[in-house]
Every structure is written in C-alpha cells, then in structure tokens.
C-alpha positions as MATLAB code, in Angstrom:
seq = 'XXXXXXXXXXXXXXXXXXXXXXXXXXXXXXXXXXXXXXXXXXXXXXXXXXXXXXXXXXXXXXXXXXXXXXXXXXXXXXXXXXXXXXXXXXXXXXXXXXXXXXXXXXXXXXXXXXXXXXXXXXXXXXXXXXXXXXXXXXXXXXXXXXXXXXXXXXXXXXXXXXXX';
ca = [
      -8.021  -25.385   13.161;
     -11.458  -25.634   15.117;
      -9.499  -23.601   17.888;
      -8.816  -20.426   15.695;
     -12.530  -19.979   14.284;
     -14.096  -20.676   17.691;
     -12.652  -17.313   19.480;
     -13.541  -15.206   15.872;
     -16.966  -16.350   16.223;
     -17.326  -15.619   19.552;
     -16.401  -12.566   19.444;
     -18.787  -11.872   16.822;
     -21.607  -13.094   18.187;
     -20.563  -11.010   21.442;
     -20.995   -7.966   19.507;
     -23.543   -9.185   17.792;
     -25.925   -9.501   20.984;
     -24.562   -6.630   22.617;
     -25.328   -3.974   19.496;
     -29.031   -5.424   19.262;
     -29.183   -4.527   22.848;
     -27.944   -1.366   22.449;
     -30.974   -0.194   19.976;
     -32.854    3.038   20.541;
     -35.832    4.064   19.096;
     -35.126    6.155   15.704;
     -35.639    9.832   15.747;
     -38.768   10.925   13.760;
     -39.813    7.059   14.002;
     -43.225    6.994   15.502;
     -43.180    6.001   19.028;
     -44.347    3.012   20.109;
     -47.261    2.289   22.104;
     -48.367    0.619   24.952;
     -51.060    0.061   27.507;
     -50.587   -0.424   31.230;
     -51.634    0.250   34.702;
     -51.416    3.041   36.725;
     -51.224    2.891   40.425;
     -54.706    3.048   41.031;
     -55.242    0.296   38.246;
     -56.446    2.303   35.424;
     -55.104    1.182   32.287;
     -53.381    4.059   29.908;
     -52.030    3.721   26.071;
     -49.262    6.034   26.040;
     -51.343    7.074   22.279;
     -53.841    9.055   25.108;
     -51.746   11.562   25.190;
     -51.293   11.714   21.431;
     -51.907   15.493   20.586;
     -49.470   16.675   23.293;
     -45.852   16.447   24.239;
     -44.821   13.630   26.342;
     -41.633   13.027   28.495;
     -41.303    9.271   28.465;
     -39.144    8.053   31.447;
     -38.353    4.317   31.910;
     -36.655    4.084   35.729;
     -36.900    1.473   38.486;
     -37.115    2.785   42.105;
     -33.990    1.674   43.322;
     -31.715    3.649   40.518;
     -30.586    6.734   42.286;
     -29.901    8.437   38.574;
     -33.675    7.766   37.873;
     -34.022    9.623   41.553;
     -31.759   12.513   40.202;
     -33.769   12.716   36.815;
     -37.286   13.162   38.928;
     -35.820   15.864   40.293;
     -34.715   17.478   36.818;
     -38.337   16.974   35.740;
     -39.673   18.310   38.525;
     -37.133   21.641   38.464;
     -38.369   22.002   34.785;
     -42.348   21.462   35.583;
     -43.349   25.020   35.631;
     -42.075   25.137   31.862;
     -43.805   21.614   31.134;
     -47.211   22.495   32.811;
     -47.302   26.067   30.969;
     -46.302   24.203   27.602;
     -48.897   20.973   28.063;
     -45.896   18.403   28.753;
     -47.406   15.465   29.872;
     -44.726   13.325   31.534;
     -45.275    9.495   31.717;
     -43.391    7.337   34.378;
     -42.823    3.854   33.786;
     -41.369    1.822   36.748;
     -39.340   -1.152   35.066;
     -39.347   -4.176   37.112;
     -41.039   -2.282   40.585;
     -44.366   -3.610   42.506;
     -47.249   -1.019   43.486;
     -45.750   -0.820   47.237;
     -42.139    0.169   45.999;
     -43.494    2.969   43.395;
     -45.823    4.139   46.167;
     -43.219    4.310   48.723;
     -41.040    6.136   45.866;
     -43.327    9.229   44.958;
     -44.077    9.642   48.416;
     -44.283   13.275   49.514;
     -43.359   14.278   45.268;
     -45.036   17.124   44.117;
     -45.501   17.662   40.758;
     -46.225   20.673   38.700;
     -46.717   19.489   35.213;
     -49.179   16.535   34.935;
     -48.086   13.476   35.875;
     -48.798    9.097   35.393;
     -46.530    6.845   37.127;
     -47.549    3.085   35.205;
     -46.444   -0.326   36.324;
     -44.868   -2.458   33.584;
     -45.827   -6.014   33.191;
     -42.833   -5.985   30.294;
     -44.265   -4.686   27.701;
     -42.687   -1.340   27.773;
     -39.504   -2.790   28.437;
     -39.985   -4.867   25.623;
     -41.324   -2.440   23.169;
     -38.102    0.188   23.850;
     -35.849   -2.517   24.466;
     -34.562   -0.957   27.444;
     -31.007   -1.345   28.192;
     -30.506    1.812   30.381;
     -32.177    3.360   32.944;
     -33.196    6.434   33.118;
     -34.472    6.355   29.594;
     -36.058    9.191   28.443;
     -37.697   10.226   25.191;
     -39.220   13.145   24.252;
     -42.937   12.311   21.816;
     -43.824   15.353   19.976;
     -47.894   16.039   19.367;
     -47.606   14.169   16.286;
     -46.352   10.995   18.560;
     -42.570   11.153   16.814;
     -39.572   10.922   19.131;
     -37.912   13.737   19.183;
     -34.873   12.277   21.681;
     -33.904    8.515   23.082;
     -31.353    8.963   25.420;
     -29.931    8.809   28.940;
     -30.316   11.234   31.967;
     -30.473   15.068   30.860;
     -30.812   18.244   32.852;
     -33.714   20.519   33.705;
     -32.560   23.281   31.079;
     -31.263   20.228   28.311;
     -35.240   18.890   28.871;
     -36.353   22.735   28.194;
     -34.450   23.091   25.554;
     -35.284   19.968   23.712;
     -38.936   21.158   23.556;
     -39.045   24.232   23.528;
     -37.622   23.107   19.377;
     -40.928   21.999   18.598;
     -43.308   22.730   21.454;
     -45.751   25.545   21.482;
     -47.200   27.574   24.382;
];
C-alpha cells in the first residue's frame, strides 16, 4: 500500500517544485527592485531609472543566446536611444573579469549599465531562464517577462506604450 502513494506523491511534489520555478513576474505587477554594483562599483536601484523605459536582461557570459540577444539590443539601439530606453544588464552568476572580457569592444547606442549580481536579482525574478528579459514601462510596470526576442519584437513591444 505504502508503494502506490509513494510514486503519486512524488510526482506531485515534482511538479510542484518545478511550477514554482517556473514563475514570472505578472504583467502590470510592479517590478521589483534591486540595488547592485556596476562594474566600476557604483551601486544602482533598478527604481533610478523609474520615469523611463527599461529593458531588463538577466544573462551570464557564457550563454551564447544571451550573446545573440546583445546583439538584438544593440540592432534596435537607435530606436531605444531616440525613445529614452534605458537597458539594464544583469550578469547572473559572472565575476567583474568575465563581464569585462564580455562587453569588450561592444558599442552601444542606447544607454547602457551592465550590474554584477550578488543574488539578489536572481532571487527577486526567480530566474529560471536565461536570457530573461522584461520590458518596465515609466510607471515601473512590466510590460513583458519572457525569453529571447528579436530587434523588431523589442521595437514593437515599446513602441505600445513608449513615447518619443
């Protein structure tokens, strides 16, 4: 008897811990804040930039989709400079040398923070994918939670909501 509730159970609790894993941040659900380093050890709050639209990415250097999303970003970064898109890097999980070495000879049009997570970040969006990014409208709502997107799918997204 002991037998044929054990594999129910576990199976539950399987799905169990893998949906609460799975969690993105709600949609209109104010986004949640943080305050970390950037590479020259200034500490931001992601609320700075409260007032304009931010492109939140959560990567690690050694992801070559977070690589491929960069360069999505950067394609779009006339469109996010001209509309006041701030885009905020967070490297998951990466030292100061590795990040360094990663945005080495990147040039970026729209402006730009790379920030070093000590876990809070990865805590507070319970990150379970990478590249993350979310879209933070002026009033600092998430607008999108999702996986990699393209230059035109970014433009798009904002250009619902963003103004010139």
């Amino acid at each position: 008897m002991k037998k044929n509730l054990a594999l129910p159970l576990l199976i539950f609790l399987s799905l169990f811990l893998l949906a609460g894993g799975a969690a993105a941040v709600e949609i209109g659900a104010t986004a949640p804040d943080f305050k970390l380093p950037t590479l020259d050890g200034k500490q931001i709050s992601l609320s700075d930039y409260k007032g304009q639209v931010i492109v939140l990415k959560l990567a690690t250097t050694w992801c070559p989709t977070c690589k491929q999303q960069t360069q999505e970003i950067q394609s779009a970064g006339n469109f996010l400079r001209d509309h006041n898109v701030r885009v905020v890097e967070v490297f998951l999980q990466d030292s100061e040398k590795m990040v360094n070495e990663y945005l080495k000879g990147e040039k970026f049009e729209m402006p730009f923070v790379a920030l070093l997570d000590d876990g809070r970040a990865l805590k507070a969006y319970n990150v379970y994918l990478i590249p993350r990014v979310l879209i933070i409208d002026q009033d600092f709502k998430v607008r999108r939670d999702g996986s990699l997107l393209s230059d035109r799918e970014l433009i798009v997204e904002i250009e619902k909501f963003a103004k010139k």
